[in-house]
PDB file of N, H, CA, C and O in Angstrom:
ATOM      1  N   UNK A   1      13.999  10.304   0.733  1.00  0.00           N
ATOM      2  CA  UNK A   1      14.054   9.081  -0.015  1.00  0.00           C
ATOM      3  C   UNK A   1      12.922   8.179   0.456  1.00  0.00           C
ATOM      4  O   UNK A   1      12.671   8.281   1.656  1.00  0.00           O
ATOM      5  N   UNK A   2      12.226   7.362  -0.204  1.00  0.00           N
ATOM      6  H   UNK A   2      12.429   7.279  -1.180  1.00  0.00           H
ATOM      7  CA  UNK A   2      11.491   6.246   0.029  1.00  0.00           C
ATOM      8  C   UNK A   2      11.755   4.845  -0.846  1.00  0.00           C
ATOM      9  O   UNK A   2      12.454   4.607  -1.831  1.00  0.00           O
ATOM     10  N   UNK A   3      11.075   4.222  -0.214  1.00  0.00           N
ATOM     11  H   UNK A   3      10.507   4.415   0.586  1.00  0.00           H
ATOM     12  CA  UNK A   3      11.836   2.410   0.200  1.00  0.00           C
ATOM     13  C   UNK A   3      10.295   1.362   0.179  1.00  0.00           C
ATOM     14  O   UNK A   3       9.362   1.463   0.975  1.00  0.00           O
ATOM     15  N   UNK A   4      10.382   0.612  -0.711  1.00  0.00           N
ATOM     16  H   UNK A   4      11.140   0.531  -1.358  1.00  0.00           H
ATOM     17  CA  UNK A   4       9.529  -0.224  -0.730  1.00  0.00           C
ATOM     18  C   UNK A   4      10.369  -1.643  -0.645  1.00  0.00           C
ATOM     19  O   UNK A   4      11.507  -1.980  -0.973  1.00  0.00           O
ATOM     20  N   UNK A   5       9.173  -2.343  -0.007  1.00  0.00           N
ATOM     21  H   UNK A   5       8.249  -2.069   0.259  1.00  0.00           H
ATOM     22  CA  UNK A   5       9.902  -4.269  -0.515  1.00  0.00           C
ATOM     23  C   UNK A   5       9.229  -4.514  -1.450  1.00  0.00           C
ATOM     24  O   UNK A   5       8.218  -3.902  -1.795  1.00  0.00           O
ATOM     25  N   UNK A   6       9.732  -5.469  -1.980  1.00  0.00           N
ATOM     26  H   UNK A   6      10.553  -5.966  -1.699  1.00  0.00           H
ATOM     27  CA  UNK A   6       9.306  -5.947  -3.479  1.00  0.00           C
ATOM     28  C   UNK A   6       9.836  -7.694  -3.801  1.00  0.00           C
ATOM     29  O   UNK A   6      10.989  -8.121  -3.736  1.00  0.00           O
ATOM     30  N   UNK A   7       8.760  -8.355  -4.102  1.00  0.00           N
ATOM     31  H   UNK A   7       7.824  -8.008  -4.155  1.00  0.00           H
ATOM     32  CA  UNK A   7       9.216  -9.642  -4.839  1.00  0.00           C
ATOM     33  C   UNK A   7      10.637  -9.404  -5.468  1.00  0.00           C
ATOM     34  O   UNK A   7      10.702  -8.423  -6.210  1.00  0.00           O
ATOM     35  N   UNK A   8      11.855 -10.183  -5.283  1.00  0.00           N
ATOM     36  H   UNK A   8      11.801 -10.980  -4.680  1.00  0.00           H
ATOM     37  CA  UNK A   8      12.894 -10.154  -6.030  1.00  0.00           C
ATOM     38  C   UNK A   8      12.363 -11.063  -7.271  1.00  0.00           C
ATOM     39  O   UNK A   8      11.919 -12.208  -7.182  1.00  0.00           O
ATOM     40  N   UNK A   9      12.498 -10.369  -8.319  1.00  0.00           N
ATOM     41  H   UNK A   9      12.858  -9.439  -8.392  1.00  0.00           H
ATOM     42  CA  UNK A   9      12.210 -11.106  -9.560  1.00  0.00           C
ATOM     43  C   UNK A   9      10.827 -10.240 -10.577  1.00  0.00           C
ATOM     44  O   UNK A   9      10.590 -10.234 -11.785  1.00  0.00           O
ATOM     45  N   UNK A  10      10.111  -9.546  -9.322  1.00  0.00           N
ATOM     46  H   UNK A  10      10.304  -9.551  -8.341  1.00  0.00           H
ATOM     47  CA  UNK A  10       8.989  -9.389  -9.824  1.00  0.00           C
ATOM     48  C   UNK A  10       8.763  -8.367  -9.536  1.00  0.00           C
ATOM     49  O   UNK A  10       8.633  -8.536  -8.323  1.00  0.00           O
ATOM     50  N   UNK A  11       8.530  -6.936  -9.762  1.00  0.00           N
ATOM     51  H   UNK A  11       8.636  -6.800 -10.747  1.00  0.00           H
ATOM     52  CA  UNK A  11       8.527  -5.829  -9.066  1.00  0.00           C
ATOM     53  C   UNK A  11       6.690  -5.179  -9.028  1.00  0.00           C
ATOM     54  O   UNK A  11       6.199  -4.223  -8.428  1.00  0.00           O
ATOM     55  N   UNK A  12       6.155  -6.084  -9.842  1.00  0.00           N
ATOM     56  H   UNK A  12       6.554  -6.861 -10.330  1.00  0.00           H
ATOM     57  CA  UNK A  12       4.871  -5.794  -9.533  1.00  0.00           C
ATOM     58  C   UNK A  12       4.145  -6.280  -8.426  1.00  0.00           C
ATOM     59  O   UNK A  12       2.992  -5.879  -8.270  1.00  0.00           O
ATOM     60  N   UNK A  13       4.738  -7.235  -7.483  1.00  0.00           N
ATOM     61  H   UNK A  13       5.675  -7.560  -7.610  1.00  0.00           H
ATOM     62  CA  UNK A  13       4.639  -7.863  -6.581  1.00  0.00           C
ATOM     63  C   UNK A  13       5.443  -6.934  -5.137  1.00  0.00           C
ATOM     64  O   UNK A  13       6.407  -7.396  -4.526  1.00  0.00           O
ATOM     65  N   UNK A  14       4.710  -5.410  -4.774  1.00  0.00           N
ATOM     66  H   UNK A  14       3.927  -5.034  -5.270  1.00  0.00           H
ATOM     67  CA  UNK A  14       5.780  -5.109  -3.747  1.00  0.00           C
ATOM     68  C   UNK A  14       4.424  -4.655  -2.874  1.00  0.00           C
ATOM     69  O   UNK A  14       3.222  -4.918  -2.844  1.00  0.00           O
ATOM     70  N   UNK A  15       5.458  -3.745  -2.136  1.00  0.00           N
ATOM     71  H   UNK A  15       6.434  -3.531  -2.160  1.00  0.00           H
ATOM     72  CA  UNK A  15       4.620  -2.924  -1.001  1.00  0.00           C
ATOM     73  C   UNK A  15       4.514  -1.390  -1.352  1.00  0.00           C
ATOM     74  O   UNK A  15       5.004  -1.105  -2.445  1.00  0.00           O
ATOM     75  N   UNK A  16       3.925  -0.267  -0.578  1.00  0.00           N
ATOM     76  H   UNK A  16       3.527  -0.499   0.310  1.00  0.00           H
ATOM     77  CA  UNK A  16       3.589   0.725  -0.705  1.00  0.00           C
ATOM     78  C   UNK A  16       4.826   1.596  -0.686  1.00  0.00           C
ATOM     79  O   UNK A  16       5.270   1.038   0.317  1.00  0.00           O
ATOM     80  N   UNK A  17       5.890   2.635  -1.000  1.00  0.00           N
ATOM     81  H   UNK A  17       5.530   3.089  -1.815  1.00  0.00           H
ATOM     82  CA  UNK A  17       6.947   3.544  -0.938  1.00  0.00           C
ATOM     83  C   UNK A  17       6.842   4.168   0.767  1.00  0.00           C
ATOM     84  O   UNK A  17       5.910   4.857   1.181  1.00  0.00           O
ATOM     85  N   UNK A  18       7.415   3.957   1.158  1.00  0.00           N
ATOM     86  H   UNK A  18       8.172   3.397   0.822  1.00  0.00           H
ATOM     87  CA  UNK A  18       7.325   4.330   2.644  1.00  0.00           C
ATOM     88  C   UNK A  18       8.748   5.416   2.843  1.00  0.00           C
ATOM     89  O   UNK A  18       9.866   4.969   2.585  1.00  0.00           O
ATOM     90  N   UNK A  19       8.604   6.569   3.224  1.00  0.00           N
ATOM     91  H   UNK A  19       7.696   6.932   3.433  1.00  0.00           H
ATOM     92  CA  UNK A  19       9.533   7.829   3.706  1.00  0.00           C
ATOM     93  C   UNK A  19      10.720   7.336   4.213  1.00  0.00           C
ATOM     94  O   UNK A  19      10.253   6.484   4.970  1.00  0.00           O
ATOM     95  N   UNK A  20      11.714   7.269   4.321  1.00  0.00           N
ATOM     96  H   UNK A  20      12.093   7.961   3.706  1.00  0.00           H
ATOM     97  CA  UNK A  20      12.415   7.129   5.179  1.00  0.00           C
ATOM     98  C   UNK A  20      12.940   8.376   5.901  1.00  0.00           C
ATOM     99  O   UNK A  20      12.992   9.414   5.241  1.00  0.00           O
ATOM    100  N   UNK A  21      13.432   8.398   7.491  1.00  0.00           N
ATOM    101  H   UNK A  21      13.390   7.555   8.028  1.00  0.00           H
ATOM    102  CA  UNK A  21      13.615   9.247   8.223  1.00  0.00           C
ATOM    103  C   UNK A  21      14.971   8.578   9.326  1.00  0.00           C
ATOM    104  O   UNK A  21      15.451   7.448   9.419  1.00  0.00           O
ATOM    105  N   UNK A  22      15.273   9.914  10.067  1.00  0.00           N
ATOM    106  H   UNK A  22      14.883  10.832   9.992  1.00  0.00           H
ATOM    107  CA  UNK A  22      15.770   9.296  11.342  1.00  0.00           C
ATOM    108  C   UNK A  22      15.669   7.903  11.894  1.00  0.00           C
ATOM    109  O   UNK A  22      16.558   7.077  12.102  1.00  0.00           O
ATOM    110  N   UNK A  23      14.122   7.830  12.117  1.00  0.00           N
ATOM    111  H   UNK A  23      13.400   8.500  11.948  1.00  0.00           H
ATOM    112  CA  UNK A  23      13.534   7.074  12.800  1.00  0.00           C
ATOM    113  C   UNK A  23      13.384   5.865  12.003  1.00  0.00           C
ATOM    114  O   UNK A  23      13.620   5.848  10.795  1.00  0.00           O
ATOM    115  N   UNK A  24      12.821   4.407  12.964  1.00  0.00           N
ATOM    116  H   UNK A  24      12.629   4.421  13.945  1.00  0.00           H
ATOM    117  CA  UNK A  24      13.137   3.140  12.572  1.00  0.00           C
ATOM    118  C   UNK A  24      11.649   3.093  11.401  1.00  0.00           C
ATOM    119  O   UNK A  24      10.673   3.640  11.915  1.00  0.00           O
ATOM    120  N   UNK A  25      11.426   2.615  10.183  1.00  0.00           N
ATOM    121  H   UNK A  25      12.218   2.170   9.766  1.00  0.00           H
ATOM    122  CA  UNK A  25       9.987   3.074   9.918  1.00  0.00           C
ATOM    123  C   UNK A  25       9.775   1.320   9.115  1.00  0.00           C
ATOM    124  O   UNK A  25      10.512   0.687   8.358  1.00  0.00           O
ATOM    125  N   UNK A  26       8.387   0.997   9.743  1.00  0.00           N
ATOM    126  H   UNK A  26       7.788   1.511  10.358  1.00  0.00           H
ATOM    127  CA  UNK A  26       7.664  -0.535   8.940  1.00  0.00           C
ATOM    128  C   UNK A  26       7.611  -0.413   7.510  1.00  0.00           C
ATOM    129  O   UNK A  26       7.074   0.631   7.141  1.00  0.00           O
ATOM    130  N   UNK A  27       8.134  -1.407   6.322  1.00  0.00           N
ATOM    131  H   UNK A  27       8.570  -2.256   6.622  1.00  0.00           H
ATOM    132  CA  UNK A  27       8.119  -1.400   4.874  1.00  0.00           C
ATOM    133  C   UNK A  27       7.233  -2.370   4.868  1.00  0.00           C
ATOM    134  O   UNK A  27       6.493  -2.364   3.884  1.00  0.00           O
ATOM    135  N   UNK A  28       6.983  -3.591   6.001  1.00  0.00           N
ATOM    136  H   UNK A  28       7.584  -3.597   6.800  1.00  0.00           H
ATOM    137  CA  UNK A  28       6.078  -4.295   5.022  1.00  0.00           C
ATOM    138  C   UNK A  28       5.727  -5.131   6.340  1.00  0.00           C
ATOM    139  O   UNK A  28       6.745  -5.459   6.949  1.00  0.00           O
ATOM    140  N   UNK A  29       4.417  -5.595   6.981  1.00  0.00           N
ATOM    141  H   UNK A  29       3.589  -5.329   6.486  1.00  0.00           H
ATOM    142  CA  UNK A  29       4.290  -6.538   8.017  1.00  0.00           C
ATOM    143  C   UNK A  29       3.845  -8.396   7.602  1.00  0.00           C
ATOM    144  O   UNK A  29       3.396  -8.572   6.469  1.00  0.00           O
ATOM    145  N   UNK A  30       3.937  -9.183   8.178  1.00  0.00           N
ATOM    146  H   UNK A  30       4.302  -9.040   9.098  1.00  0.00           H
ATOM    147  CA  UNK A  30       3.460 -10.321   8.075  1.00  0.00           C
ATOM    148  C   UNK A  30       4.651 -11.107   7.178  1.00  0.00           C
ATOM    149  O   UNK A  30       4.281 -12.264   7.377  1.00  0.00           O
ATOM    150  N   UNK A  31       5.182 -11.161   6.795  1.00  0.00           N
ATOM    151  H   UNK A  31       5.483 -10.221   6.634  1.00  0.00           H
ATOM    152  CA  UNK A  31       6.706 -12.419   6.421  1.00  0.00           C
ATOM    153  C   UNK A  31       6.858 -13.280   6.736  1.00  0.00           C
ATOM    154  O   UNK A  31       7.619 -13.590   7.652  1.00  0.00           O
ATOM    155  N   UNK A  32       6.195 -13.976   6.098  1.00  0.00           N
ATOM    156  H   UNK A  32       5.577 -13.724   5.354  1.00  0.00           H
ATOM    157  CA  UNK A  32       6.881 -15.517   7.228  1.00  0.00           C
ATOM    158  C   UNK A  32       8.299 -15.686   7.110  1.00  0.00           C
ATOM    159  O   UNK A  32       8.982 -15.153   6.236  1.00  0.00           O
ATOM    160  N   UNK A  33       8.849 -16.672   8.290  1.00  0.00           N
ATOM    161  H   UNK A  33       8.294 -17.104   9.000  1.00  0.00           H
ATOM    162  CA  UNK A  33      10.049 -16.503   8.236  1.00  0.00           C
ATOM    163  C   UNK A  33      11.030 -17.211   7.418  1.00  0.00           C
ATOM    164  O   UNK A  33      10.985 -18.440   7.360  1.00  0.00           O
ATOM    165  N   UNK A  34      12.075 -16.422   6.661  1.00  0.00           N
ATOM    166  H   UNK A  34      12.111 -15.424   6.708  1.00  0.00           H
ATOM    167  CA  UNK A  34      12.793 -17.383   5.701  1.00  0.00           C
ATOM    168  C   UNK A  34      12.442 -16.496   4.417  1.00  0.00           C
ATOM    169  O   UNK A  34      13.230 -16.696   3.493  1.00  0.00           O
ATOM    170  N   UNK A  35      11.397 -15.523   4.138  1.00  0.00           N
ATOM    171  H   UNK A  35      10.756 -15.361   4.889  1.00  0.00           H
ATOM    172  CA  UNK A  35      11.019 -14.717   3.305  1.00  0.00           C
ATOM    173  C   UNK A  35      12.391 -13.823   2.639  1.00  0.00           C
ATOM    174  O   UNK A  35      13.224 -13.318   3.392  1.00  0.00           O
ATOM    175  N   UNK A  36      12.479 -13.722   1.250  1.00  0.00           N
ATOM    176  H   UNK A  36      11.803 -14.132   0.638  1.00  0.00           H
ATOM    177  CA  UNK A  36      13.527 -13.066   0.864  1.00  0.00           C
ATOM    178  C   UNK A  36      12.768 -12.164  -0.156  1.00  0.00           C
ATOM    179  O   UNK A  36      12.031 -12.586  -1.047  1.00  0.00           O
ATOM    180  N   UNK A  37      13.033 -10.968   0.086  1.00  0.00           N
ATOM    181  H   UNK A  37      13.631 -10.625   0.810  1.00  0.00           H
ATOM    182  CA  UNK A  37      12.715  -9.888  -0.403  1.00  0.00           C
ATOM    183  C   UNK A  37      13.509  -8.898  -0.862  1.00  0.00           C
ATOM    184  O   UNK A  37      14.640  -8.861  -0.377  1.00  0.00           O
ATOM    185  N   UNK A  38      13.174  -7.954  -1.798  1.00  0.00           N
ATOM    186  H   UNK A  38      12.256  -7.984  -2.192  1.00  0.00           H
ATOM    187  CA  UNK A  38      14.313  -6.990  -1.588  1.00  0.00           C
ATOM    188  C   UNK A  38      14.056  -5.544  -2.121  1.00  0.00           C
ATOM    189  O   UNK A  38      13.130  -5.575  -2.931  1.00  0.00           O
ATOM    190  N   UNK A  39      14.467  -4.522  -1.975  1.00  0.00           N
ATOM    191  H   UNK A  39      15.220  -4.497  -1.317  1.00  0.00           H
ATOM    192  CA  UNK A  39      13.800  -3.083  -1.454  1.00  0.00           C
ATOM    193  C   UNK A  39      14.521  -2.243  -2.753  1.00  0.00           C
ATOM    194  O   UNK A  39      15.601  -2.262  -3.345  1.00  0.00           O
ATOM    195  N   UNK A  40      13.392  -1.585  -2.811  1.00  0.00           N
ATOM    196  H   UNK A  40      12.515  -1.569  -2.331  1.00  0.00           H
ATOM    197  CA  UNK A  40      13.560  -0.337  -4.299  1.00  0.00           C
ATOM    198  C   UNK A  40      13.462   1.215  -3.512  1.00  0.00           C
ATOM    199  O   UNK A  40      12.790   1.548  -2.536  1.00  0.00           O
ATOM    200  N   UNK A  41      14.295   1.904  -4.253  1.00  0.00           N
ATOM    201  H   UNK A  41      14.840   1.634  -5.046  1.00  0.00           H
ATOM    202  CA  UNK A  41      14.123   3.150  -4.000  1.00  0.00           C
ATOM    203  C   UNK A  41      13.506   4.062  -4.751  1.00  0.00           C
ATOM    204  O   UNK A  41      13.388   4.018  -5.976  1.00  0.00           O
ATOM    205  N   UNK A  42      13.121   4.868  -4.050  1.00  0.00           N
ATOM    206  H   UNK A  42      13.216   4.904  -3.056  1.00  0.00           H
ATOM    207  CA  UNK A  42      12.939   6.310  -4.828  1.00  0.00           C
ATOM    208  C   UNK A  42      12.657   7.656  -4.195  1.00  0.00           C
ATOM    209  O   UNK A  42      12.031   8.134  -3.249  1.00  0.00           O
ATOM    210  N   UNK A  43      13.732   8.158  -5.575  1.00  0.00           N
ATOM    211  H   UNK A  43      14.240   7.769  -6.343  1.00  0.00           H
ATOM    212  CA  UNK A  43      14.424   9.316  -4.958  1.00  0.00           C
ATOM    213  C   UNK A  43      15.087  10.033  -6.193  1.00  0.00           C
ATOM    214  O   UNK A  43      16.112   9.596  -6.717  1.00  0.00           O
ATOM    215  N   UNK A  44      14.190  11.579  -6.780  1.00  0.00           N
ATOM    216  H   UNK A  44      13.357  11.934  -6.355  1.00  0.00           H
ATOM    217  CA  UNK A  44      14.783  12.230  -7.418  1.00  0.00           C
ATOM    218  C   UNK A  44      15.954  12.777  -7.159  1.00  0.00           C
ATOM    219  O   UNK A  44      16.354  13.518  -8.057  1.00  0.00           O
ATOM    220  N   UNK A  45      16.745  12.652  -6.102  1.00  0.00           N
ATOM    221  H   UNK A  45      16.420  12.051  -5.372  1.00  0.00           H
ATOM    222  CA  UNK A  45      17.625  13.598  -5.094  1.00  0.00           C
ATOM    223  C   UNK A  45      19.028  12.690  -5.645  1.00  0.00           C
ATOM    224  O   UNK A  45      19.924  13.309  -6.220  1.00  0.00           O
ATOM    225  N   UNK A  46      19.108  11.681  -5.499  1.00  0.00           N
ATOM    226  H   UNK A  46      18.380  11.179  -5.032  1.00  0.00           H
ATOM    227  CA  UNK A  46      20.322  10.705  -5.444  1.00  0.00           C
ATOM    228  C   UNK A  46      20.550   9.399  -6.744  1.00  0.00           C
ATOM    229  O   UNK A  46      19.809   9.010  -7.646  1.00  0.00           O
ATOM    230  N   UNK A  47      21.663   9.077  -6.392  1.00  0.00           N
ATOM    231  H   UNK A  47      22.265   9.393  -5.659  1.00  0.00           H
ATOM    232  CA  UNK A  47      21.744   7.947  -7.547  1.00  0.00           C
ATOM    233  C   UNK A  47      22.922   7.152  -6.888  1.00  0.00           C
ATOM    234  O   UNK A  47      23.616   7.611  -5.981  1.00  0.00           O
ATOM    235  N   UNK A  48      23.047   6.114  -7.350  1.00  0.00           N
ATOM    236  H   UNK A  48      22.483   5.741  -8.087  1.00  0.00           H
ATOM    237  CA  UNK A  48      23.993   4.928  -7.173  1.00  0.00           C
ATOM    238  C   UNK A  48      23.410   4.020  -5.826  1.00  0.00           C
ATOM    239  O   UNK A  48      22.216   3.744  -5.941  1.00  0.00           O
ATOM    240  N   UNK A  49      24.078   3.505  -4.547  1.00  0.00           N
ATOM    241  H   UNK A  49      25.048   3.729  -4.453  1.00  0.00           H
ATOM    242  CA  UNK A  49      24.284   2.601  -4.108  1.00  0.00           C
ATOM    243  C   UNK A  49      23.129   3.060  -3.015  1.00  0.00           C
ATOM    244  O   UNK A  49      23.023   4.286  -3.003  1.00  0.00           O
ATOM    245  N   UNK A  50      22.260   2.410  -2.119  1.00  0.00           N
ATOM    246  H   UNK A  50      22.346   1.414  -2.128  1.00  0.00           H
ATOM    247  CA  UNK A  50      21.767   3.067  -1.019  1.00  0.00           C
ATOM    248  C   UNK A  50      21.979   2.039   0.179  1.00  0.00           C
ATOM    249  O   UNK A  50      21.421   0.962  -0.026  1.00  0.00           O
ATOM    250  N   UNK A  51      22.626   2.133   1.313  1.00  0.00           N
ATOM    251  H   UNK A  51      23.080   3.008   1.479  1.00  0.00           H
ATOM    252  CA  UNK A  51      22.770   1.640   2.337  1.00  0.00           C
ATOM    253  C   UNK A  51      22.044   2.160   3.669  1.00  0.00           C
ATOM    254  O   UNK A  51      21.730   3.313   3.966  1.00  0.00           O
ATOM    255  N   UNK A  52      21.838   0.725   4.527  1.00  0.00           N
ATOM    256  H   UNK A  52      22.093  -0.212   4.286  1.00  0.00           H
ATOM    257  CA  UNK A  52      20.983   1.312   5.356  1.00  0.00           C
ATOM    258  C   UNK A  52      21.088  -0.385   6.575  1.00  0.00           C
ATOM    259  O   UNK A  52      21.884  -1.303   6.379  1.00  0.00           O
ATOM    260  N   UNK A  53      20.286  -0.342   7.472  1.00  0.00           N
ATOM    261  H   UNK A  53      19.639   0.404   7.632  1.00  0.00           H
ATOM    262  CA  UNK A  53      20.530  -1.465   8.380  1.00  0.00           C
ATOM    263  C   UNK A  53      18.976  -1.758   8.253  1.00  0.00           C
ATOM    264  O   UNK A  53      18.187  -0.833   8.447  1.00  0.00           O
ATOM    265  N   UNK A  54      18.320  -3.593   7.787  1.00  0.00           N
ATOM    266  H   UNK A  54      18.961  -4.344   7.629  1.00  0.00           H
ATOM    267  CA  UNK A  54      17.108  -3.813   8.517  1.00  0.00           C
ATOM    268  C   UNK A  54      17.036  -4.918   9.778  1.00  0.00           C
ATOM    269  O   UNK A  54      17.550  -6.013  10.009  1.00  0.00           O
ATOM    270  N   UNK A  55      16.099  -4.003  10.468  1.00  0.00           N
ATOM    271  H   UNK A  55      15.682  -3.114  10.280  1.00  0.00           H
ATOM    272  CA  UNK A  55      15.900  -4.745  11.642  1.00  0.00           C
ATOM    273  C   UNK A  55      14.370  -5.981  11.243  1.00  0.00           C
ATOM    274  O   UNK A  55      13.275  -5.886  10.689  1.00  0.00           O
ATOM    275  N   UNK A  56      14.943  -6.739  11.728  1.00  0.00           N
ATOM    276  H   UNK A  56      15.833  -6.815  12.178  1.00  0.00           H
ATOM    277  CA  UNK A  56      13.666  -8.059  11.765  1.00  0.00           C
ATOM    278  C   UNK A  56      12.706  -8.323  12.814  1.00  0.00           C
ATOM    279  O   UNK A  56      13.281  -8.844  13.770  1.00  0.00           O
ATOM    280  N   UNK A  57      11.991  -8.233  12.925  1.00  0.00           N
ATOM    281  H   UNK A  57      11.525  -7.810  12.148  1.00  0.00           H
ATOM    282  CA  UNK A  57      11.140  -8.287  14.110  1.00  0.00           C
ATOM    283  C   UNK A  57       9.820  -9.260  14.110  1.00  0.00           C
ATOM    284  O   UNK A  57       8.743  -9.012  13.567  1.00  0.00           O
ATOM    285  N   UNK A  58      10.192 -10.484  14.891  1.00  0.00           N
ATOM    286  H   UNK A  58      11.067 -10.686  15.332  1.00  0.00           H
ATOM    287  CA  UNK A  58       8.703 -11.542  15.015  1.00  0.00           C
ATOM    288  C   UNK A  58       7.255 -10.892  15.666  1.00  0.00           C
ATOM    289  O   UNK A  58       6.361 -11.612  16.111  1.00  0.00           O
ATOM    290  N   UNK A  59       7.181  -9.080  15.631  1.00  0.00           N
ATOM    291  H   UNK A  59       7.908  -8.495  15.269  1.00  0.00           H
ATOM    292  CA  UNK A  59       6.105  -8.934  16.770  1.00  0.00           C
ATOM    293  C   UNK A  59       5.346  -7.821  15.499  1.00  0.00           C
ATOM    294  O   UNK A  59       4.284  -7.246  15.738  1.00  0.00           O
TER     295      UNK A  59
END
């Protein structure tokens, strides 16, 4: 599966589709803080709901 952020409202406004894995993986750097965003999938494999945990990080 892969995971982009994206302008809520605007989807031409996102970031690049990034893999997801095991591992913890960067969707998008520089946010200032207070930024609300929100993440698209894709994935011929699955359908309906996708859950997952993001971590926030000031570094």
């Amino acid at each position: 599966m892969q995971l982009a952020w994206y302008k809520c409202g605007d989807r031409t406004t996102r970031g690049a589709f990034v893999r997801m894995e095991e591992t913890r993986k960067h969707v998008g750097t520089n946010f200032k803080a207070g930024t609300k965003f929100c993440l698209a999938s894709n994935s011929p494999y699955t359908e309906g709901t996708v859950g997952g945990t993001l971590w926030w990080s000031g570094t």
